[in-house]
C-alpha positions as a Python dict, from the first residue, in 0.01 Angstrom:
ca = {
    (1, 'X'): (0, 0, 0),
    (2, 'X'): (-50, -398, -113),
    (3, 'X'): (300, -407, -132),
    (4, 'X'): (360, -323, 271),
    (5, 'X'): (0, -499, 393),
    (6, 'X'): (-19, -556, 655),
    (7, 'X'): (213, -335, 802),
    (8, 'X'): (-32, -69, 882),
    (9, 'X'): (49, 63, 1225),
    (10, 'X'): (36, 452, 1269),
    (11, 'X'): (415, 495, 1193),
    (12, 'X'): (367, 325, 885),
    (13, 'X'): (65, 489, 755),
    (14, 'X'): (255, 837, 784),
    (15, 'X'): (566, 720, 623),
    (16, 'X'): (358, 614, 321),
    (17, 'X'): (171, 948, 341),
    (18, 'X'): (537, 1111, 316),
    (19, 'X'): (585, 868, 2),
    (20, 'X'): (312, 969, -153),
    (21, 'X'): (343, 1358, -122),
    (22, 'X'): (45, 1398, 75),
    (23, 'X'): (14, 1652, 350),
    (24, 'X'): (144, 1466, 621),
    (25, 'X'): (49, 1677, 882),
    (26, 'X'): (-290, 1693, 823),
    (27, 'X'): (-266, 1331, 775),
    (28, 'X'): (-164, 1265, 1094),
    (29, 'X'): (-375, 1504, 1232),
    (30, 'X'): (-741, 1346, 1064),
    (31, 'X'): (-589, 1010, 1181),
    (32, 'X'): (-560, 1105, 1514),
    (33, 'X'): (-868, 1248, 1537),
    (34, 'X'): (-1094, 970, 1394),
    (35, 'X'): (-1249, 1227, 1141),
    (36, 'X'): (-1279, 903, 894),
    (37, 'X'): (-1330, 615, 1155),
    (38, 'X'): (-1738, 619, 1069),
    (39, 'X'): (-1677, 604, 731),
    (40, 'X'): (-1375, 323, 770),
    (41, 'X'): (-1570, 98, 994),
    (42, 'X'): (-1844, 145, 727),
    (43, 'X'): (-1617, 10, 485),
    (44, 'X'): (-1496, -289, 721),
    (45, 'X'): (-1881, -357, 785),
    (46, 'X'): (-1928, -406, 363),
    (47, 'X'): (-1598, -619, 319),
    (48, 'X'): (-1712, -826, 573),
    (49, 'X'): (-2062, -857, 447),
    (50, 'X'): (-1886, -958, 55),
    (51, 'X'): (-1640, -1200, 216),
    (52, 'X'): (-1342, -994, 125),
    (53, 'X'): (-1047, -1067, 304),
    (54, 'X'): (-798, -1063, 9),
    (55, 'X'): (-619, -740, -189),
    (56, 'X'): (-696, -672, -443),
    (57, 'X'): (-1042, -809, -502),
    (58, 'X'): (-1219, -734, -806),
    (59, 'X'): (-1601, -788, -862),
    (60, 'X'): (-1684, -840, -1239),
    (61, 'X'): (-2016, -848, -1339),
    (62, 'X'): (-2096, -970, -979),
    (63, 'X'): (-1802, -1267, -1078),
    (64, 'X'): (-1565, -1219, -753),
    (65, 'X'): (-1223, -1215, -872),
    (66, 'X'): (-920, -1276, -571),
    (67, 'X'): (-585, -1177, -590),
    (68, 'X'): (-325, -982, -827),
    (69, 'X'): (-427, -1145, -1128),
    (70, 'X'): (-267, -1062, -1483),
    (71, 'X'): (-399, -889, -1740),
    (72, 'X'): (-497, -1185, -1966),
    (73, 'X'): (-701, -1362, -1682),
    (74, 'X'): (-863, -1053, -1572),
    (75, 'X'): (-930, -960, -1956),
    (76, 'X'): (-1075, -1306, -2031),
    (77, 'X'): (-1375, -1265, -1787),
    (78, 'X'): (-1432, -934, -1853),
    (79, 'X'): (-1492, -1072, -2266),
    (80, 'X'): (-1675, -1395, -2109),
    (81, 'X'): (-1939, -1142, -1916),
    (82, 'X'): (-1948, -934, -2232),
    (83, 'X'): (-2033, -1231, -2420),
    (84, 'X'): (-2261, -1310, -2196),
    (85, 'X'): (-2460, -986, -2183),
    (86, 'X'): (-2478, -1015, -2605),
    (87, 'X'): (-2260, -742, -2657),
}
């Protein structure tokens, strides 16, 4: 999904439901429906609310990390916050 951002139109969203093997009708179906659009807009409302406008965007230890970040950079705070809680 990062990789095709922000190409999320409805065409989209069921081709990468075929990708995926999900059940594409039903997909399709819950989409059209709204069935999740409560619990989506819910989600919207809390990105907004952290600042997140980036993918992926990891919160360590409440230390807001932005972007695809390697391994080492990602592992280095994690072992700064550990070494910061004493453990």
């Amino acid at each position: 999904m990062l990789d095709n951002s922000p190409t999320l139109d409805k065409a989209s969203l069921v081709r990468y439901a075929s990708q995926l093997g999900l059940d594409v009708k039903r997909f399709a179906s819950d989409l059209d429906s709204g069935k999740y659009r409560s619990a989506v807009e819910k989600d919207k409302a809390l990105a907004v609310s952290l600042d997140l406008y980036n993918t992926p965007t990891l919160f360590i230890n409440g230390r807001k990390v932005v972007g695809n970040r390697p391994y080492d950079y990602v592992n280095r705070i994690v072992q700064e916050e550990l070494s910061r809680a004493g453990k």
